[in-house]
C-alpha positions, 0 to 999 in steps of 0.5 A: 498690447492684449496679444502680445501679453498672451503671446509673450507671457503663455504662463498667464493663459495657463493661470486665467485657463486654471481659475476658469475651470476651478470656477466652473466658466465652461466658456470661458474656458472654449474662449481661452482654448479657441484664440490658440493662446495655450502652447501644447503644455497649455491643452495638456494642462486644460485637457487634465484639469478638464477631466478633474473638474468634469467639464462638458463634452464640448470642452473635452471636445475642443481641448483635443481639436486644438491638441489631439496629441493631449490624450496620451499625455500623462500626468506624475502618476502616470496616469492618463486623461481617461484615468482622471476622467473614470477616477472623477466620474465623467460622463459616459460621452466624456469617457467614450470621446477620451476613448475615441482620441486614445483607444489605447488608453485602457489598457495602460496602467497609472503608478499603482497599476490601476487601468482606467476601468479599475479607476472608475469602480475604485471610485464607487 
């Protein structure tokens, strides 16, 4: 029955995956990640969230094993996981592995045209 609320109901992996990462259960968050419960909307939505509330490598990390295609997505405001990741103050391996997944992310500017360079010195 567990299974099948997880496959039936994605919106509640999307729910539980939210508390955990406002909450800070990093492991929580690879659980939930690693049972492939989330569909691509899901890892979009984890892999955002991550780069808010900066998550640990290994999170970042997992999020795009699952869904590699996460770190072009963009957000309302255009913006990228490496702009949320620069504009909350990720670690230098956070930034270097949204970089990795995305070379081409530093050059695209969010809806006020800021890159994700301009968006991590703004946050100085």
């Amino acid at each position: 029955l567990k299974l099948t609320l997880y496959i039936m109901y994605p919106y509640l992996n999307h729910i539980r995956l939210k508390n955990y990462m406002l909450l800070k259960r990093w492991k929580a968050v690879n659980a939930i990640v690693e049972q492939d419960y989330l569909d691509d909307q899901g890892y979009i939505m984890a892999l955002r969230l991550a780069c808010r509330h900066n998550a640990p490598k290994e999170v970042i990390l997992k999020v795009l094993e699952y869904c590699p295609e996460s770190a072009k997505a963009t957000d309302r405001n255009k913006r990228l996981p490496l702009h949320t990741a620069a504009r909350n103050g990720a670690s230098p391996e956070v930034i270097r592995i949204l970089f990795k997944a995305y070379p081409l992310a530093i050059t695209k500017v969010d809806d006020i045209g800021m890159t994700p360079l301009l968006c991590s010195y703004n946050r100085r």
